[in-house]
N, C-alpha and C positions, 0 to 999 in steps of 0.2 A: 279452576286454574291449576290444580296438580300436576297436569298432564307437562302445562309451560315449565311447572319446576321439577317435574323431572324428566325433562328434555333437556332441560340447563343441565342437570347434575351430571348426564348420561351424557352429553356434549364435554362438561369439564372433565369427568374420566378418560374419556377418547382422548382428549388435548392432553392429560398427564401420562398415558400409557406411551404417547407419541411420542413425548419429549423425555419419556426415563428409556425408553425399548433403546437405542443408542448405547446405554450403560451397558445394558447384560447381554448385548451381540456384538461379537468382533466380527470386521470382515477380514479382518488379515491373515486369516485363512485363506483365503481365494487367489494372495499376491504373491504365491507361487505357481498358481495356473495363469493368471492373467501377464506373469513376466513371461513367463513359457509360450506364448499364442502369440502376444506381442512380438519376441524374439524371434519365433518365427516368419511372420507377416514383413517383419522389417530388415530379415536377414543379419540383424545386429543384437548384442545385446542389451536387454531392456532392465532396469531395475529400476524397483519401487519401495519406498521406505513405509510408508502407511496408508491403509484405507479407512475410510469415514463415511460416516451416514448422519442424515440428520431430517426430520420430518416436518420439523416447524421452522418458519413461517410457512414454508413452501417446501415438499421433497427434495434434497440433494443428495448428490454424492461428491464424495471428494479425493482428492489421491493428493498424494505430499510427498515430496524426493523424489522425481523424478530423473533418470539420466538413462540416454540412448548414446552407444556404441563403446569401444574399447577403450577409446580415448575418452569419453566424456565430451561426444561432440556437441551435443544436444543435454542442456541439464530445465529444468522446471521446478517451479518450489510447490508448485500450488496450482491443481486443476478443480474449476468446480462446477458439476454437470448439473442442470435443474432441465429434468424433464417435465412436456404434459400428462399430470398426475394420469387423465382418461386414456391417452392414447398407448399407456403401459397393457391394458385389455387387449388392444386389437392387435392386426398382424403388420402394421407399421408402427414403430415406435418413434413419435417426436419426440427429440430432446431440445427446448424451449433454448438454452444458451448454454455457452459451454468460453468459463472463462478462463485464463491462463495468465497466471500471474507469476512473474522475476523469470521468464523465459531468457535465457543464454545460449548463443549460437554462440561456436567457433569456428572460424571462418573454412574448414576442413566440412561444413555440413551441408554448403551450398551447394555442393559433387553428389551430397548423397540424396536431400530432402527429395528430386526430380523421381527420385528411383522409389524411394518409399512412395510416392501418392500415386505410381502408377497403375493402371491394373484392378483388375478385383471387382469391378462393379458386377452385379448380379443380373440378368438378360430380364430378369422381372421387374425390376426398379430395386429402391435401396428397400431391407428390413428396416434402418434406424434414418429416421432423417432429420437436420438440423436446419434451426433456422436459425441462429445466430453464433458468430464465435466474436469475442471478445479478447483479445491480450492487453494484457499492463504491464507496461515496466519493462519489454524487453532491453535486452543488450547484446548486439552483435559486436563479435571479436575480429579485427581485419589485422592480423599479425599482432602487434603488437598496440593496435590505435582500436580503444573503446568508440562505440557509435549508439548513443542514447542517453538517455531512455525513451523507449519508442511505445505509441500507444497508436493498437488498430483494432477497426473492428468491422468483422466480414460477413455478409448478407448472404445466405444460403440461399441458391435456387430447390424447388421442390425436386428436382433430378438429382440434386444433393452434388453439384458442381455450383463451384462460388459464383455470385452472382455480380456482386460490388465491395469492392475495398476500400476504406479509406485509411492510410498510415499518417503517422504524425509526432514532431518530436513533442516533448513533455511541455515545453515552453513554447508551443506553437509555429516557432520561426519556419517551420519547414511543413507542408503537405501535401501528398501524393495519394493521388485515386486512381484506382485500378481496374481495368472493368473488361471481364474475360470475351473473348470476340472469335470466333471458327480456329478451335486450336491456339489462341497467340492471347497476349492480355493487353489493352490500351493503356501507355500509361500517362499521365496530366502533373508536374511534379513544379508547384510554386513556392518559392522562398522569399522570406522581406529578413534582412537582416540575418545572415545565417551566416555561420564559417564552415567551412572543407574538412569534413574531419579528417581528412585520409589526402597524408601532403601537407604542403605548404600552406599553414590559416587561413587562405583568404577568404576576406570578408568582401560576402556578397551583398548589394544594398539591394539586387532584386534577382530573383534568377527562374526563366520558366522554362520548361521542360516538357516537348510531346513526343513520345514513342511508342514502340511494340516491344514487345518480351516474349522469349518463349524460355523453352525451362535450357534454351543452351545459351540465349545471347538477348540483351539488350541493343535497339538501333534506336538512339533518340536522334529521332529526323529534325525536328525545329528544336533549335539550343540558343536561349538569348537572355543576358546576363546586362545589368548594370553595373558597374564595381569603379571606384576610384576615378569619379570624377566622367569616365567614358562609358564606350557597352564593346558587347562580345558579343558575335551571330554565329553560326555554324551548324552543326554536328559531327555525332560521336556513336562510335560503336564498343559493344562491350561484349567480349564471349569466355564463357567458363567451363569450359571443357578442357580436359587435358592443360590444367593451367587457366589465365588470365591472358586475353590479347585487347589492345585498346587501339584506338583508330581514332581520327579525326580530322576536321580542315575550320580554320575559325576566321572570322575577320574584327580583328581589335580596331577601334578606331576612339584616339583622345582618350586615351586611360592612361592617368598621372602617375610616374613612376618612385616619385617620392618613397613610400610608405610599402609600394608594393618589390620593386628590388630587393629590400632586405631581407623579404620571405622567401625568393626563390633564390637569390646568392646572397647567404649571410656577408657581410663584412663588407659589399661591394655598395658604392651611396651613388648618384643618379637622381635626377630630377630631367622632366619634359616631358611633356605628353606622345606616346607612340602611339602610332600606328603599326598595321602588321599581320601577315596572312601567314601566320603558321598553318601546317600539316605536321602531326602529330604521331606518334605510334611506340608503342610497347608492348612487350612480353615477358613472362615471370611466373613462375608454379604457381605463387601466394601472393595475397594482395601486399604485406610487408614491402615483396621485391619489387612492386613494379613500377614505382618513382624510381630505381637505380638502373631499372634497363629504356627511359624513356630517351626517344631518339626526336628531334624537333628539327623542323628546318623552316626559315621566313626572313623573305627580305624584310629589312625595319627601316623605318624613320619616325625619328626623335625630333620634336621642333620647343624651341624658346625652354632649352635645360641647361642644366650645371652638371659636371664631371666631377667630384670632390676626390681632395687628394692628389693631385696633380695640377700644375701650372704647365700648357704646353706652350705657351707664348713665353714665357718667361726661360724656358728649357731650351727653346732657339734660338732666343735672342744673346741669351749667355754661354756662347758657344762653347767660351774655353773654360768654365767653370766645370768642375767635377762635383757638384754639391746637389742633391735633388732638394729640386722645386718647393715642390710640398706646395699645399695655394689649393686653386679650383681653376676647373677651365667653364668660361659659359662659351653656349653657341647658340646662334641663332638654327641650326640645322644639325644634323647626325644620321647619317644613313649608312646602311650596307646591308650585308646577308649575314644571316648564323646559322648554322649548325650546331647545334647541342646532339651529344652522343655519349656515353659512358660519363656523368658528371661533367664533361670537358666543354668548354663554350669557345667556337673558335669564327670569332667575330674581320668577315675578310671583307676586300672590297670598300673599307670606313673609308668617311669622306666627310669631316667635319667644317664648317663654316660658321664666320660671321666675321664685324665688321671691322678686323684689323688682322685675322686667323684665318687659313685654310690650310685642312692639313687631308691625309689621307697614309691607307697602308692597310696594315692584319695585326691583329691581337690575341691571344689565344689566352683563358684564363683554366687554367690545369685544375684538375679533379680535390687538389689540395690547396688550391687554391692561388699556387702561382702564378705570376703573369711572364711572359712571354713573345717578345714580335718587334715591329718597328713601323715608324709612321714617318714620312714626311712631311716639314710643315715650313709653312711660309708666312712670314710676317711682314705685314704692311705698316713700314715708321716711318717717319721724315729723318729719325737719327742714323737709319742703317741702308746700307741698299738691299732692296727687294731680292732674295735668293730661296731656295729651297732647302732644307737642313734637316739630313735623317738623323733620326733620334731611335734610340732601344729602347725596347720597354720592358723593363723586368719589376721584381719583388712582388710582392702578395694585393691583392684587393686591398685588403686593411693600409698595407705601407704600400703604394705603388710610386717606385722610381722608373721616370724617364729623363735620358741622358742623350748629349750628343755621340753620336760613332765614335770610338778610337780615329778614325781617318780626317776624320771633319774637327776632331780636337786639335791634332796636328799641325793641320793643313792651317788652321786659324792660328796657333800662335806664330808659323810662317808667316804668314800672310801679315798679322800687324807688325811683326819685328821690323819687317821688310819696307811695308807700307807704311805702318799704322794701322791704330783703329779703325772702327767704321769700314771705309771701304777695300783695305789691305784684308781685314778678318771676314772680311762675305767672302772678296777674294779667294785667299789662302783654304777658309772652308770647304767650298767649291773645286778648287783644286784637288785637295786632300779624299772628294770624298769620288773623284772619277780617277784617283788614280787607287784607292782601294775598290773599287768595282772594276778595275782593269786586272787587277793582280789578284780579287777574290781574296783578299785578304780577310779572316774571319775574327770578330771582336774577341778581346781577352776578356777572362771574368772580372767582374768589379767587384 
């Protein structure tokens, strides 16, 4: 039995020569040739903070500080390469995985990464081929909005072109599989409970996504969302070249505006369920800009909501009063068209109803949030007679005043001097407000 125990001894030597040889060889000698080849192949430059070797459990290499380009478009904390020990002999070299961990994009890398993977393959097949890549932890930068931490892990074809992707945020709510197809990549992208990072939070209760990608544009052809009580159907295009362009056409239907209002116009409050076929579009260098140049246009209807912050029943009925409202308006109905353009939402064509109110006119809510426009509206009482009574509408979302016309204020305290209440002030109103449309007569500021 000498032979078993010195086989063991001659085995434990090898296992301590393995695991001390690391101590007395540096390879960071090499990490001025391997920035050099690097920076070349990438056209950018490459730096590397340390190299490492390690023999046990399994062979690896490792590299530490990594960052590609001037700006630090592309940084790495930690790459670690474990090749098959045998196939280091032959004339292709597998490397078994190759994982990447605290990977940081800035959103400036998406222009480049297309350019770096181009190219290069050799007409004989690959010398080094992978079978698997690994990331942990990424974080992409989109201006100013973090997105992660994102973990993916990608299936090598033997042609040493990716075979399958699966990406995924850290806490599961979001997953996207990728699966490359003649030039272009398939992509599958389902969400339960997930928020927008880029924009306005909303919270999605399910969201699936099928499209094609190539290294210039995203088309997600089928786009269908649950969110706030309704759903969302469509599609959308995405292209990053020369800039961000964004495209789309959706169709909303019974999504409860409660909760979701305040996300895309802070200050402004709204309840009802809309409907609604926006078509969508923007352009912008960086992802940052491209919620401030988004341009939207869709007829809408709103059914069984509250208007908060204004009483417009109460703003007609009080003709001669100067005092805003303040209150709520409900309505059984709300329609019209919008346009959103440069922050501006300019709401025409409204035509509010229900069972004692009918009003209609243009609104326009300014980039800063002022309001703007005039409405007419009509009230149905047994105290007053049925008339129609333009009203202004100014001051901010937060504080919004509406008022009767300068002309129709007039025209009504004429009107009850003369008459009386009641039906002297519809009267007089009335009066007042066709002979400032005859004279174009323009309201003073309040």
């Amino acid at each position: 039995m000498k032979w078993v125990k010195r086989g063991a001894l001659a085995f434990g030597i090898v296992l301590a020569v393995l695991a001390l040889l690391p101590l007395f060889f540096s390879l960071d000698d090499y990490i001025p040739y391997i920035e050099r080849e690097a920076s070349a192949k990438l056209k950018e430059p490459v730096k590397i903070e340390r190299l490492g070797a390690s023999f046990l459990p399994v062979p690896q290499l490792t590299v530490n500080g990594i960052t590609v380009g001037k700006a630090r478009d592309v940084k790495v904390g930690r790459v670690t390469v474990t090749p098959h020990l045998l196939s280091l002999l032959g004339s292709v070299k597998t490397i078994r995985s190759i994982e990447i961990e605290d990977l940081v994009l800035a959103d400036a890398a998406f222009e480049k990464i297309p350019l770096w993977t181009q190219g290069g393959a050799s007409k004989e097949g690959p010398q080094v081929r992978i079978d698997k890549v690994r990331v942990d932890g990424a974080i992409v930068h989109l201006g100013k909005t973090k997105v992660g931490p994102l973990d993916a892990t990608i299936i090598m074809a033997a042609s040493g072109e990716p075979q399958e992707a699966v990406i995924s945020t850290r806490d599961g709510a979001l997953k996207a599989n990728v699966t490359p197809r003649q030039g272009s990549y398939l992509i599958e992208v389902h969400a339960k409970s997930w928020k927008l990072p880029l924009g306005p939070p909303i919270h999605f209760d399910e969201l699936k996504m099928q499209g094609v990608a190539t290294t210039q544009d995203l088309n997600a052809k089928e786009l269908s969302a649950r969110l706030y009580g309704g759903t969302v159907r469509g599609n959308a295009a995405l292209r990053w070249q020369k800039g961000l362009q964004l495209s789309g056409r959706f169709d909303v239907q019974q999504v409860e505006l409660k909760d979701l209002v305040p996300l895309l116009s802070p200050g402004t409050r709204l309840s009802g369920r809309l409907n609604a076929k926006p078509v969508l579009s923007a352009r912008a260098a960086s992802a940052a800009q491209l919620a401030g140049t988004l341009r939207l246009e869709t007829p809408f209807n709103i059914q069984n909501g509250v208007l908060y912050g204004v009483d417009i029943q109460k703003a007609a009925t009080r003709i001669i009063s100067k005092e805003p409202t303040g209150g709520e308006t409900r309505f059984d109905e709300l329609s019209g068209h919008l346009p959103l353009e440069r922050g501006a939402y300019r709401f025409t064509q409204l035509k509010i109803a229900s069972g004692a109110l009918a009003a209609s006119g243009n609104v326009t809510i300014a980039q800063n949030k002022e309001l703007s426009g005039r409405i007419s509206a009509e009230v149905k009482a047994a105290s007053i007679a049925s008339a129609s009574v333009p009203l202004n509408v100014s001051g901010t979302v937060q504080n919004p005043v509406v008022l009767p016309t300068g002309g129709t204020v007039a025209g009504a305290a004429v009107g009850t001097a003369i008459l009386g209440p009641g039906v002297g002030t519809t009267l007089g109103a009335k009066v007042g407000e066709w002979t400032e449309g005859l004279f174009g007569k323009k309201e003073p500021k309040r």
